[in-house]
N, C-alpha and C positions, 0 to 999 in steps of 0.2 A: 297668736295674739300678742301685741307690743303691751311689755311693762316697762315705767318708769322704772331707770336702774342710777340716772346720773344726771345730776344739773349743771346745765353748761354758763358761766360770769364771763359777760361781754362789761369789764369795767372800763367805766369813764369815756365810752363813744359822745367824740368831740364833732357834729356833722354841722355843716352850716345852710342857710336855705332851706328847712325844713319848712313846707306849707302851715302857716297859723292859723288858717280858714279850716275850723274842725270840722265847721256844718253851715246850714245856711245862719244860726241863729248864736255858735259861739265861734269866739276866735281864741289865739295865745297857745296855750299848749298844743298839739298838732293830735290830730282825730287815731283812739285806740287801732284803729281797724290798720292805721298807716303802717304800724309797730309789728302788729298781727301776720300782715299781708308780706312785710320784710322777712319776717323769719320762717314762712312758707314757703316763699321763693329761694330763700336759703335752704329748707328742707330737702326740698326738688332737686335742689344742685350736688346733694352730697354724694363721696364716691367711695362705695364701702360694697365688701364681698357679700358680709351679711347688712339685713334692714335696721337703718336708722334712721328715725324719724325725731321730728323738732317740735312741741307740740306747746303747753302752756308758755306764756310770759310773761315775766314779774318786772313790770315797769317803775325806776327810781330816776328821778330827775334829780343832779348836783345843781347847773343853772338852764336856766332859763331867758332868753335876751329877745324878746319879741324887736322885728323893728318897727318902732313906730314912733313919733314924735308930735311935737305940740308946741306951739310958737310960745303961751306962757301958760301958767297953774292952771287957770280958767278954762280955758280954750280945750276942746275934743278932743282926743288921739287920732292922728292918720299914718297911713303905712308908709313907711319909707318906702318909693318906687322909685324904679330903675329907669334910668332917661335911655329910652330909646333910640336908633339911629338916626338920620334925619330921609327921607323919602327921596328918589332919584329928584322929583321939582325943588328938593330945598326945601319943604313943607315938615311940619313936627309931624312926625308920627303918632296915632293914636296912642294910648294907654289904656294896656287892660289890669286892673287894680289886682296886684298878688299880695297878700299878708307872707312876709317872710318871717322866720326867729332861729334862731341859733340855739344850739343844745347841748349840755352837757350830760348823758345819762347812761347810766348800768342796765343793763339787762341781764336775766337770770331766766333761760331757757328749760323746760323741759325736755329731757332725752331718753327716749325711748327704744328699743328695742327687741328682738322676736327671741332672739340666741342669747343666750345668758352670757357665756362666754364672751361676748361682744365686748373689745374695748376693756377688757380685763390686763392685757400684758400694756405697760407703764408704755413702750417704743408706739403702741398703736392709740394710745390716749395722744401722746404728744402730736402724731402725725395726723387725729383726727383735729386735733387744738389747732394744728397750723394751717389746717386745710378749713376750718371755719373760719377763723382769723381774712385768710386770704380772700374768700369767695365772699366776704361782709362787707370788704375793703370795694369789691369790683360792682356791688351794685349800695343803691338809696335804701333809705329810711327816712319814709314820711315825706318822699318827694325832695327830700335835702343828703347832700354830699357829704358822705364819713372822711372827715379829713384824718383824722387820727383814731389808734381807740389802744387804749393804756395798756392793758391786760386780760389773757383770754385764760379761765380757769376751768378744770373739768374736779365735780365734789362729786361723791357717792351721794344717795338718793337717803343711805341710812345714817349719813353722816347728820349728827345736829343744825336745828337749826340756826344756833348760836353763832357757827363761824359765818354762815349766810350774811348772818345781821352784820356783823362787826366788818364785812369786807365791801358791806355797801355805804358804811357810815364815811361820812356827812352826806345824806340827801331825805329825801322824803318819797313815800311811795305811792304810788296811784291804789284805791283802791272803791269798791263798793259803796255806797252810805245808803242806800235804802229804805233801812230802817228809819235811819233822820229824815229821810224823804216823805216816809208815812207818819212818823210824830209830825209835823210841820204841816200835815195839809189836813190830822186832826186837828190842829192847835187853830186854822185860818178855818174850819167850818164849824169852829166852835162859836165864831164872829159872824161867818156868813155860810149857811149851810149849802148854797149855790159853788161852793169853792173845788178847785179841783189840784188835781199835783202839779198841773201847769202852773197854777196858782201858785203852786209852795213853791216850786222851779223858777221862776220870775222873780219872787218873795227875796231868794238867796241871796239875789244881783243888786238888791235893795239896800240903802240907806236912808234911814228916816230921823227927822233933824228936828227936836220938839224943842218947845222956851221952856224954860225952868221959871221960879220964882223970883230968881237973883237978877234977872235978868240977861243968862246967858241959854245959851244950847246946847242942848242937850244928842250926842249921836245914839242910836239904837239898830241893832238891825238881829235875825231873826236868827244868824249863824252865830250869835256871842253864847260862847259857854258847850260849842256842839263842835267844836276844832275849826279847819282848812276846809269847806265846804264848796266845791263849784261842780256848775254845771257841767255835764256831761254827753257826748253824743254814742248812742248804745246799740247802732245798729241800724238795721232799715224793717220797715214791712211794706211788703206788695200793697200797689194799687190797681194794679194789671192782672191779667192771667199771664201763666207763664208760656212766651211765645218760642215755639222749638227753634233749632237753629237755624241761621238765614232766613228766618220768616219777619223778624222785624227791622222796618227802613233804615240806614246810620247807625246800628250797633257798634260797637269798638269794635269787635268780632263775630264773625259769620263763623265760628266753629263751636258756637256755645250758644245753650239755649238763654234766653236773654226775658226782662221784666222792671216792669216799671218800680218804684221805689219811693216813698217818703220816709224823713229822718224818725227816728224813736230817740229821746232823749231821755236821761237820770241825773241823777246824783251822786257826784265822786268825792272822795276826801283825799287829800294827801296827808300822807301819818309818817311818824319818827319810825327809822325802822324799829329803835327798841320797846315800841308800845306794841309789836305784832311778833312779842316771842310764844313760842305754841303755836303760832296762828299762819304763817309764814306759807305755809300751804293752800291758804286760802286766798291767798294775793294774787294768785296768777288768774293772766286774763285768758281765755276761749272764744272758738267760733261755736256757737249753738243755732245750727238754723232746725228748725221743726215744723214738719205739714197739719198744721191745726183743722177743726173740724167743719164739717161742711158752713157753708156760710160764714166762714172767717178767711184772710189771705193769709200768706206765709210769711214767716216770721222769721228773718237772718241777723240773730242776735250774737252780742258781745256781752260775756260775762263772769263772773269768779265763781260759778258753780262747777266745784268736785264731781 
């Protein structure tokens, strides 16, 4: 049985091109699962005598630079796209709309372990440091190119989580808000009891613009006083039966059993890291899929439950 022994700091991966399209219904930050999916394909790649495995991840963004633009204040945001080549007749070629953004962000990996001894002598931490460094370098994150990435740090598991914090400041970190998810869609069925958390989910992205008596206006909106509040994309559940491998038409791959999917969405916060001292352990994110019970589909969830 793997125990967490060491957290591995990927400080300041600088990637560009990172997919903004999180889900069908948010954009801007790039979709949990992207971050997730990196550091399991990292996991896979390591080359070690004894088992080491990669498992939670504590996502801190420094920037964030979606590309998008707007001819003036008024006007909608659209994605900056890429112009195409032009078609052997001279004719423009189609465009198919990519949300790009660029990133500045840390990551704080879980490292795990079977042999205790693992990664104990200081020559085999370094050589395990350069050889994750390396193999980060060689593939994406979130569909965008690691051009740079600052510094690679390995901490004991029993080290405080105090040096944590201080080595990720200045950024903020993704974390859970749920809680504010379920105050917020009491608070909209206390108005209309038909309300649901899609409600409170929708509510977030709101600004509501009232006249005052003086004759100006007045803004409002449902996240003042509750922090950094956005939406979230949290995962998927089946709408399919799970179809074994090769038996469904155009799968990306005939070696895995394959199923249909629609998005599950939440609620995230971004926080200072020094408001999650104590808490630091609660910030990493997981895959949780789970076979629910008869008459319900299966559940391939993302989230900070220990």
């Amino acid at each position: 049985m793997a125990s967490l022994r060491y957290y591995l700091l990927f400080d300041h991966i600088q990637i560009q091109n990172a997919n903004a399209i999180s889900s069908p219904l948010t954009y801007g930050f790039p979709a949990i699962s992207g971050f997730l999916g990196a550091i399991h394909a990292l996991s896979r790649k390591i080359e070690s005598e004894d088992p080491i495995y990669l498992d939670g991840v504590l996502i801190a963004c420094h920037d964030c630079d979606v590309q998008v633009y707007r001819p003036h204040d008024f006007a909608d945001y659209t994605f900056r796209l890429t112009r195409n080549p032009l078609a052997k007749n001279g004719g423009t070629r189609s465009i198919i709309e990519e949300g790009r953004v660029h990133l500045d962000v840390s990551l704080i990996v879980e490292v795990k372990v079977e042999v205790n001894e693992t990664l104990n002598d200081p020559k085999q931490q370094q050589e395990f440091i350069n050889q994750m460094k390396q193999k980060l370098y060689q593939q994406r994150i979130a569909g965008g190119h690691v051009v740079s990435i600052g510094d690679v740090k390995l901490y004991s598991a029993s080290e405080s989580d105090e040096n944590l914090i201080h080595a990720l400041l200045p950024a903020y970190i993704l974390v859970e808000a749920q809680q504010d998810l379920q105050t917020i869609t009491d608070q909209l069925q206390q108005q209309d009891p038909k309300a649901t958390a899609l409600d409170a989910l929708v509510e977030t992205a709101m600004l509501h613009y009232n006249p005052t008596e003086n004759g100006h206006w007045e803004t409002t909106s449902v996240k003042q006083g509750r922090g950094w509040l956005v939406p979230i994309h949290l995962g998927y559940q089946a709408i399919s039966p799970l179809f074994l491998a090769g038996k469904l038409e155009y799968a990306r791959s005939n070696e895995y059993k394959a199923q249909f999917v629609e998005c599950i969405y939440g609620l995230g916060k971004w926080v200072f890291p020094l408001r999650l001292k104590d808490k630091l352990s609660q910030s990493f994110w997981r895959y949780k899929c789970s076979k629910l019970q008869t008459n319900r589909s299966d559940l391939y969830m993302i989230n900070q439950e220990i």
